[in-house]
C-alpha positions as CSV (number, residue, x, y, z in Angstrom):
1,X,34.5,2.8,-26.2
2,X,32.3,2.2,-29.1
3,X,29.3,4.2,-28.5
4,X,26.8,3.1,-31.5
5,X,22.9,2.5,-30.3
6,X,19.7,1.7,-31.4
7,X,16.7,2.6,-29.7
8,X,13.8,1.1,-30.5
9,X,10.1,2.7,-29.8
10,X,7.0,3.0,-32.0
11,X,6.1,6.4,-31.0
12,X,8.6,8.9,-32.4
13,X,8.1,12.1,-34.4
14,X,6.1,13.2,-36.0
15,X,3.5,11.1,-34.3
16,X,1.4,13.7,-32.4
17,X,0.7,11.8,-29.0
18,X,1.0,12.4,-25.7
19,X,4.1,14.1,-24.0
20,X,5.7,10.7,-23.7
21,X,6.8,10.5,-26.9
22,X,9.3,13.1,-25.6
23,X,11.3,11.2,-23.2
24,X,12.8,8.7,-26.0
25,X,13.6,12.1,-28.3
26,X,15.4,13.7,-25.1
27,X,17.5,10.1,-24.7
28,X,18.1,10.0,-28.7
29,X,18.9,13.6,-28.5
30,X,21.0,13.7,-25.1
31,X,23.4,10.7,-26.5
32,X,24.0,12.1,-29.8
33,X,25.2,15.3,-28.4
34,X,27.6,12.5,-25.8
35,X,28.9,11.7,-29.2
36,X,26.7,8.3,-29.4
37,X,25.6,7.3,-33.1
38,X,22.2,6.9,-32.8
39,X,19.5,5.2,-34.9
40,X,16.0,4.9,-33.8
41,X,14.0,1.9,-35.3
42,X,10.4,2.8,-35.6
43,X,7.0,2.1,-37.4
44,X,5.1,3.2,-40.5
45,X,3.7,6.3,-40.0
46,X,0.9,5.4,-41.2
47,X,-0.1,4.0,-38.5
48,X,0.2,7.2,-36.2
49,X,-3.5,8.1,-35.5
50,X,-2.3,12.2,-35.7
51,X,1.2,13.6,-37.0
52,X,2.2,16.9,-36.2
53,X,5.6,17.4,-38.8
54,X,6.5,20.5,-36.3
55,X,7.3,17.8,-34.2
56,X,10.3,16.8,-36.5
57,X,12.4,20.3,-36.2
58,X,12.9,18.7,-32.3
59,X,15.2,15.6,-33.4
60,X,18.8,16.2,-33.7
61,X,19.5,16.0,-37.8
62,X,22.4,13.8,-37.7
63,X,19.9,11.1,-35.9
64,X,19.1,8.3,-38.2
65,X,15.2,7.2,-38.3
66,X,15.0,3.9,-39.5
67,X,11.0,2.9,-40.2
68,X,10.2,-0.7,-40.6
69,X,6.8,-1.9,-42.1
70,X,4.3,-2.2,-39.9
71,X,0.1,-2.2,-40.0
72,X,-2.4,-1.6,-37.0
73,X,-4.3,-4.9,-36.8
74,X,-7.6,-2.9,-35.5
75,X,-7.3,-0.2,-37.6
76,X,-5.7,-2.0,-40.9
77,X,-6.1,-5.8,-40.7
78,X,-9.5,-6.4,-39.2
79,X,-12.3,-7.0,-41.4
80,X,-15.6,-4.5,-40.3
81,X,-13.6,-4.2,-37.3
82,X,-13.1,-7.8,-36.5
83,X,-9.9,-9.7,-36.0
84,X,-8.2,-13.0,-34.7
85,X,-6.9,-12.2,-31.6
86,X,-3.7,-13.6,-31.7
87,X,-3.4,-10.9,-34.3
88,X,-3.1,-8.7,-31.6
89,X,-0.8,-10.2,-29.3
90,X,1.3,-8.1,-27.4
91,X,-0.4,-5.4,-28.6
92,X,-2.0,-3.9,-32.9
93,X,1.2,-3.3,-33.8
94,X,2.4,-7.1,-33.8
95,X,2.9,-7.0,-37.4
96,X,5.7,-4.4,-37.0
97,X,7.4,-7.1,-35.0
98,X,8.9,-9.3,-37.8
99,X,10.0,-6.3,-40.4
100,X,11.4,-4.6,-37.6
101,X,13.2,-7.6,-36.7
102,X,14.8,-7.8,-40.9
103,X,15.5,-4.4,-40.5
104,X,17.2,-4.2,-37.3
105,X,19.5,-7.3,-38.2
106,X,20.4,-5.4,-41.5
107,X,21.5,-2.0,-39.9
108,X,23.2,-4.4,-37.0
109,X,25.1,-6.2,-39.6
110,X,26.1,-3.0,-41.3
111,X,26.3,-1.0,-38.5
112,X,27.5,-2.8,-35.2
113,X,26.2,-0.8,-32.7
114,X,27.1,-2.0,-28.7
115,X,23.7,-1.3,-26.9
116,X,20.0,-1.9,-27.6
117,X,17.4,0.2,-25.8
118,X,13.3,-0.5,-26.2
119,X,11.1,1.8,-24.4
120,X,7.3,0.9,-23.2
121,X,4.2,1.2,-23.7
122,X,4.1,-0.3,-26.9
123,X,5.3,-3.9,-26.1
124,X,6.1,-5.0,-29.1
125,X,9.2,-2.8,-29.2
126,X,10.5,-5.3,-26.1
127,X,9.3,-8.0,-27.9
128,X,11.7,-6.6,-30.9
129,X,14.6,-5.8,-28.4
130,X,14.2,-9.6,-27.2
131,X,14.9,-11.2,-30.5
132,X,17.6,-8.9,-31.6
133,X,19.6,-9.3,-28.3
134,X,19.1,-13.3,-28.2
135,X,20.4,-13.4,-32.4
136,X,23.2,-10.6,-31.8
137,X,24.0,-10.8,-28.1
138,X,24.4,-7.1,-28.2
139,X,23.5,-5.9,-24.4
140,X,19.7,-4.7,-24.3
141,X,18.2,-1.7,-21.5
142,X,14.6,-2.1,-21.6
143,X,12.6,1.3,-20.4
144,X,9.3,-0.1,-18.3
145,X,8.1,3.3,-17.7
146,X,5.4,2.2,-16.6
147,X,4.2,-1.4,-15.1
148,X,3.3,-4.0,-17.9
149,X,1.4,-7.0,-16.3
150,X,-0.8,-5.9,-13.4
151,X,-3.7,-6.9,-11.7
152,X,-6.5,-7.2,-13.7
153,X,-4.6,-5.3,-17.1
154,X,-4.2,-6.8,-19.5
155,X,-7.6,-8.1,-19.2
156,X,-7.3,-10.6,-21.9
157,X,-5.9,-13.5,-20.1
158,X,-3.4,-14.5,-23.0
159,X,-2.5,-10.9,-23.8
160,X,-1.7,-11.0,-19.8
161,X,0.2,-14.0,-20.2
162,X,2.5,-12.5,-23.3
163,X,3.4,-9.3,-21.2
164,X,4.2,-11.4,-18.1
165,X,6.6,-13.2,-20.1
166,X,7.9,-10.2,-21.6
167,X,8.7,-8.9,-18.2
168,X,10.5,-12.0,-16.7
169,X,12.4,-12.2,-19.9
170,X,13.7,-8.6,-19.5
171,X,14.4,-9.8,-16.4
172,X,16.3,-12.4,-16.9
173,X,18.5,-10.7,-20.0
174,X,18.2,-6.7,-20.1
175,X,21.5,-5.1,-18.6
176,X,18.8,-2.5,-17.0
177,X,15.7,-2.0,-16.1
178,X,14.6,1.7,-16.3
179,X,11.4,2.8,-14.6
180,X,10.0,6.6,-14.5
181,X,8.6,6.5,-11.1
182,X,9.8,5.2,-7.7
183,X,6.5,3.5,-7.1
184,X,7.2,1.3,-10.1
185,X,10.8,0.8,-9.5
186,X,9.9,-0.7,-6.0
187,X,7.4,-2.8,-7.6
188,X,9.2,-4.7,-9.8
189,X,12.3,-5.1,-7.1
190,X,9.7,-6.6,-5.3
191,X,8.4,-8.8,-8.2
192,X,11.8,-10.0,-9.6
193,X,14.1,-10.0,-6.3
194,X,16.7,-12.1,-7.3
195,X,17.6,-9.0,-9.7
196,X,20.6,-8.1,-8.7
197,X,20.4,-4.3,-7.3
198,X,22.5,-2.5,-9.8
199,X,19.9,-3.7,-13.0
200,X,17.5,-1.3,-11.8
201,X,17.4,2.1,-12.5
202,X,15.0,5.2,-12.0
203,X,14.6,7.7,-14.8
204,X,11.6,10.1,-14.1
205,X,9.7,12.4,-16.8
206,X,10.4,15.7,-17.4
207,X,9.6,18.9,-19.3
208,X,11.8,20.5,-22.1
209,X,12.7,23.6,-21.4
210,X,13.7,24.2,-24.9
211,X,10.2,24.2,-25.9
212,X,9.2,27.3,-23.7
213,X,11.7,29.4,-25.7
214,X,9.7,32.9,-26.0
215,X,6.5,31.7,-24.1
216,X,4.9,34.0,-21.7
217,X,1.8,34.2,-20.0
218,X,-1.1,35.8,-21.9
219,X,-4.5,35.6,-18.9
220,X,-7.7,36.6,-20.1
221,X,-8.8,38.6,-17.7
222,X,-12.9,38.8,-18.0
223,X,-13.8,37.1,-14.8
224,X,-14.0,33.7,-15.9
225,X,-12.3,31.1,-14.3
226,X,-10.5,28.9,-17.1
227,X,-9.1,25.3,-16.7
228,X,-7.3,23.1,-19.4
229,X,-7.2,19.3,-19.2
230,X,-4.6,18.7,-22.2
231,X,-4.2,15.2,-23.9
232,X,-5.7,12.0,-23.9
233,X,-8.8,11.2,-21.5
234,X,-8.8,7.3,-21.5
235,X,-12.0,5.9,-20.5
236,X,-10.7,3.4,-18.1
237,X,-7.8,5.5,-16.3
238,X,-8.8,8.6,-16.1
239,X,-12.9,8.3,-17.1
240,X,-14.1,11.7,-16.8
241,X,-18.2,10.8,-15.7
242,X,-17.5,11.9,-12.2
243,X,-16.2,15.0,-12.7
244,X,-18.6,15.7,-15.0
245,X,-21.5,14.9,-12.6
246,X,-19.9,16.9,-10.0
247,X,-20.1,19.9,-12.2
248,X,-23.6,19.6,-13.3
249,X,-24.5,19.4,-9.2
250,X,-22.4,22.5,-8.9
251,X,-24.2,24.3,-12.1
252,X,-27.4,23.0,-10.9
253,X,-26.4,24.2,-7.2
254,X,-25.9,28.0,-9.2
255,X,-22.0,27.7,-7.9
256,X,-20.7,28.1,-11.0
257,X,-22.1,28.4,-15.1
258,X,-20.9,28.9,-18.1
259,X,-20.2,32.7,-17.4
260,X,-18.2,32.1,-14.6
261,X,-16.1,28.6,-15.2
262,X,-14.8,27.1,-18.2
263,X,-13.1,23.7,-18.7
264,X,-11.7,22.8,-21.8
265,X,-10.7,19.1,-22.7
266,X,-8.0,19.3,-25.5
267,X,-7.5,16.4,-27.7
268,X,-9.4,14.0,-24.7
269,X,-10.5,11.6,-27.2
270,X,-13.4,9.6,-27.0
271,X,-15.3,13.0,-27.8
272,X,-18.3,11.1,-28.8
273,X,-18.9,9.4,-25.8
274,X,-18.1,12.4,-23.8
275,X,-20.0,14.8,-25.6
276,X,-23.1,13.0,-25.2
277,X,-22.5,12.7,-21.5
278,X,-22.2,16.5,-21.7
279,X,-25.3,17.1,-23.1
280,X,-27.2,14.7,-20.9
281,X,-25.7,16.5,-18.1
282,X,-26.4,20.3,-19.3
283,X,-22.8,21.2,-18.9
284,X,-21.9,21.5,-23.0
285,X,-21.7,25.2,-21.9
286,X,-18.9,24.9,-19.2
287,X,-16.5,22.0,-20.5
288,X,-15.7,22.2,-23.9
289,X,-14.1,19.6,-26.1
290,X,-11.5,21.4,-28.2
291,X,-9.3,19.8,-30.8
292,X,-5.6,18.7,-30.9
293,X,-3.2,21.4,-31.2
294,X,0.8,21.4,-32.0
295,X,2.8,21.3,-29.1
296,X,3.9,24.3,-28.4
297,X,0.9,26.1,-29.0
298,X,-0.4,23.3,-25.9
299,X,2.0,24.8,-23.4
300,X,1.3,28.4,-24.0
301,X,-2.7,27.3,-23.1
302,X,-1.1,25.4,-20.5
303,X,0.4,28.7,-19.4
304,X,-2.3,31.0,-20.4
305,X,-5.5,29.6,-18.0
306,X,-6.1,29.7,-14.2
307,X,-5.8,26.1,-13.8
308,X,-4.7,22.7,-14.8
309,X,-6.8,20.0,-14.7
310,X,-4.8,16.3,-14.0
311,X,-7.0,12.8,-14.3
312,X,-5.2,9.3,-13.1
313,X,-7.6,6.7,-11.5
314,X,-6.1,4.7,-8.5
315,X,-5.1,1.7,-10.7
316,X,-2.3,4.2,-12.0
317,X,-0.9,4.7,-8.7
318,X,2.8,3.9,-9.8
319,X,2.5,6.3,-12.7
320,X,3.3,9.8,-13.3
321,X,1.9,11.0,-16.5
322,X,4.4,13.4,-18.2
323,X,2.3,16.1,-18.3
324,X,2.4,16.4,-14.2
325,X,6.4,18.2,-15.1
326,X,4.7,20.4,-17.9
327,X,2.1,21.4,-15.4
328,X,5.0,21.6,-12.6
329,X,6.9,24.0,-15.3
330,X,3.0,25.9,-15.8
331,X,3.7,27.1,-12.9
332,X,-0.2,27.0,-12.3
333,X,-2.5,25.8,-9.5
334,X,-3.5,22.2,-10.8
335,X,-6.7,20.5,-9.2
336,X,-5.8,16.7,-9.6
337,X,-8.2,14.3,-9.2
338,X,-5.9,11.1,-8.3
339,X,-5.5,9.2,-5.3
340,X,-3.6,11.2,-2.5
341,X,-1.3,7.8,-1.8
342,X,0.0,7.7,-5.5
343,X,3.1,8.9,-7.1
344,X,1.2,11.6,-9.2
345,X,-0.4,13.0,-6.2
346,X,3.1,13.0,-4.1
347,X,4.9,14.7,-7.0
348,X,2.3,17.4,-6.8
349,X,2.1,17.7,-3.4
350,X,5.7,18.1,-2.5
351,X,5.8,21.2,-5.0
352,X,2.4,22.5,-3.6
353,X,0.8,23.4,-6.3
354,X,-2.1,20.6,-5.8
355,X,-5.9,20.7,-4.6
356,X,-6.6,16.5,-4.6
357,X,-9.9,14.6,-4.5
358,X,-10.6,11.3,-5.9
359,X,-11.3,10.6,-9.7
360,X,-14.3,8.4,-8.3
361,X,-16.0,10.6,-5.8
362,X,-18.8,12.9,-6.8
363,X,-19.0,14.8,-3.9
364,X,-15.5,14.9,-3.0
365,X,-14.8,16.5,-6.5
366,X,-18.0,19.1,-6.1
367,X,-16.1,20.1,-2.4
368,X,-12.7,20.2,-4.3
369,X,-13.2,22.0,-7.0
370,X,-15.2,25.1,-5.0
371,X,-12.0,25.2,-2.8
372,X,-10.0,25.5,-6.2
373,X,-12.3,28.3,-7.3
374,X,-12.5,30.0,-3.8
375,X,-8.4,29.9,-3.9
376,X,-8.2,31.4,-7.8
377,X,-10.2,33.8,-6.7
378,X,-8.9,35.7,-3.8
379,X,-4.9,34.7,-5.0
380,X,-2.5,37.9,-5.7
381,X,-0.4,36.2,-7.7
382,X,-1.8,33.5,-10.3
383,X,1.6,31.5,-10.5
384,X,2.3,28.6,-8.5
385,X,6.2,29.3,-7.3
386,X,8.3,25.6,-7.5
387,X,12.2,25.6,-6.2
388,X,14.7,24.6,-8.6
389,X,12.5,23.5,-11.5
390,X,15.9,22.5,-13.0
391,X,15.5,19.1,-11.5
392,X,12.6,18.2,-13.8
393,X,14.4,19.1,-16.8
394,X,14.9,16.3,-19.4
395,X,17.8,18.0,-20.9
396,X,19.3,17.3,-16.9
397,X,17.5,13.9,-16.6
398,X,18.7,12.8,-19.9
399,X,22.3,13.8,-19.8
400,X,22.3,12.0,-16.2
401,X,20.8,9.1,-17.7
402,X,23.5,9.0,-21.0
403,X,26.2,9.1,-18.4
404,X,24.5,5.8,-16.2
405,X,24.5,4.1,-19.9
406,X,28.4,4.9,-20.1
407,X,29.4,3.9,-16.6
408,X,27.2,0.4,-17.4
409,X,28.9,-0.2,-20.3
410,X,32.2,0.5,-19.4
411,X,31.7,-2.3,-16.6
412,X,30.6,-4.4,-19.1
């Protein structure tokens, strides 16, 4: 069998972004060491908001990085922040549609590889995979993920509209559909039913155990109580307001101060807005915006602190962000605040490693987070003990999922 792919996704190293990034370099990495040939068409770095060229050392060297131009329309094209918005349609990065397109064709034409794979959640790279597999015919997997069109998101009606057609055409002409959590997965087998059952395919998130190589725990041990929340805070999903609230009742209640309790926010994002509401609260002293950090320096403060802090609002349900395995790997007490019915939550839960209160309830989050404290506190042993980690692995999950792509094609 000809095994020759390209993979399409916007974020790829050395864009320093969340831990997602790493489930596309596992795949690229996994099917280059099945022997695959593997080129990954991606954007202009210059339109990564933070690089981290550490990130780089984690690609396999024989894997070809093709970048095609591309420009942020918010950042880059808008004119004192203003732009047309079908400038933005599916997402800023539309201009990257049309050179990756040239550029795809070329290394087709050259190339010849027999399978296209786009991953989410930039949807322009389906958007990309879409044209190429309708000019070349070449069979297409689309990773989801995540959900695209939902309820109320988009909330631009015609940006709604261009992701609901990006869906059903998936739909209608990817070989697979690849989700990373069951709640998703039964979703869209719910949405597109006359999908015939062996399109759909569940690929979860992982860890990489590779990047734990000679990292040990190093607790300060003074007393204070430390927590790490580490990556992006968005606003919408995962707005922070209540917890801070909760804290400031718990400050003002003399539960806890900035002697006793320390919550650090790395690389949340939307510092200004969250620094004000900080210092209009009184709590600057306990939670602490910190800057980004290179990866690997993330999990040893990952591994180093009491506790890990997890944010996901309700409207997330049938997501699992990817650092839930990195906390899982932690092997630390995590207080998530994430509806208890939610994929997150049952992740957590089944590994018990989990205090839960809602992302929305003030006083819910003042209870939780005492019982968090009042459990750090009088534990023996700081480290959260979950069976067979193994099984969050993306070295496993990968190879697993190289081996689907193989048995697909060769029932092609």
């Amino acid at each position: 069998m000809n095994k020759k792919v390209l993979l399409i996704a916007y974020h790829f190293p050395p864009v320093a972004v969340s831990s997602g990034v790493h489930r596309i370099v596992s795949l690229a990495n996994a099917m280059k060491q099945h022997n695959w040939d593997v080129a990954i068409l991606s954007a202009s770095e210059w339109t990564y908001e933070r690089t981290d060229s550490g990130t780089l050392k984690d690609i396999d060297p024989e894997i070809r990085v093709i970048r095609a131009l591309a420009f942020d329309t918010a950042k880059q094209l808008s004119i004192k922040g203003k732009y047309l918005q079908w400038m933005a349609l599916p997402d800023n990065l539309q201009s990257w549609i049309i050179f990756a397109v040239i550029r795809g064709l070329a290394h087709i034409v050259r190339n010849r590889p027999n399978l296209i794979i786009s991953t989410y959640p930039i949807a322009s790279a389906h958007l990309i995979a879409i044209i190429l597999n309708r000019l070349t015919g070449i069979p297409w997997i689309a990773d989801f993920r995540d959900p695209m069109a939902q309820a109320g998101y988009p909330s631009d009606p015609t940006k709604w509209k261009v992701f609901n057609w990006i869906e059903k055409t998936a739909a209608r002409r990817a070989t697979q559909l690849v989700f990373a959590t069951p709640g998703a997965l039964d979703e869209y087998r719910m949405r597109y039913p006359k999908v015939e059952g062996g399109k759909w395919l569940l690929v979860t998130n992982g860890y990489n155990e590779k990047q734990y190589a000679g990292l040990v725990p190093r607790p300060v041990k003074d007393g204070k109580i430390r927590m790490v929340h580490s990556g992006l805070v968005y606003i919408h999903e995962r707005n922070p307001r209540q917890l801070f609230e909760a804290i400031s009742k718990l400050k003002t209640d003399s539960r806890i101060s900035g002697d006793n309790f320390e919550l650090t926010l790395r690389a949340s994002g939307h510092e200004d807005t969250y620094s004000t509401w900080l210092r209009e609260l009184g709590i600057d002293d306990i939670v602490k915006l910190k800057p980004s950090i290179q990866y690997r320096e993330a999990l040893q403060e990952m591994l180093d602190v009491d506790g890990l802090l997890l944010l996901q609002g309700k409207g997330c349900n049938q997501q699992i962000p990817a650092k839930a395995y990195e906390y899982l790997r932690a092997q630390k007490p995590v207080l998530a605040l994430t509806d208890e019915t939610g994929d997150t939550a049952r992740l957590l839960l089944e590994n018990n490693v989990v205090n839960i209160a809602p992302l929305d309830n003030v006083q819910n989050i003042y209870v939780t987070i005492l019982q968090f404290i009042e459990k750090t506190e009088n534990t023996t042993d700081p480290v959260s003990h979950t069976p067979d980690m193994s099984r969050y692995s993306r070295e496993n999950i990968s190879a697993d999922w190289v081996n689907h792509i193989e048995h697909l094609l060769n029932g092609i």
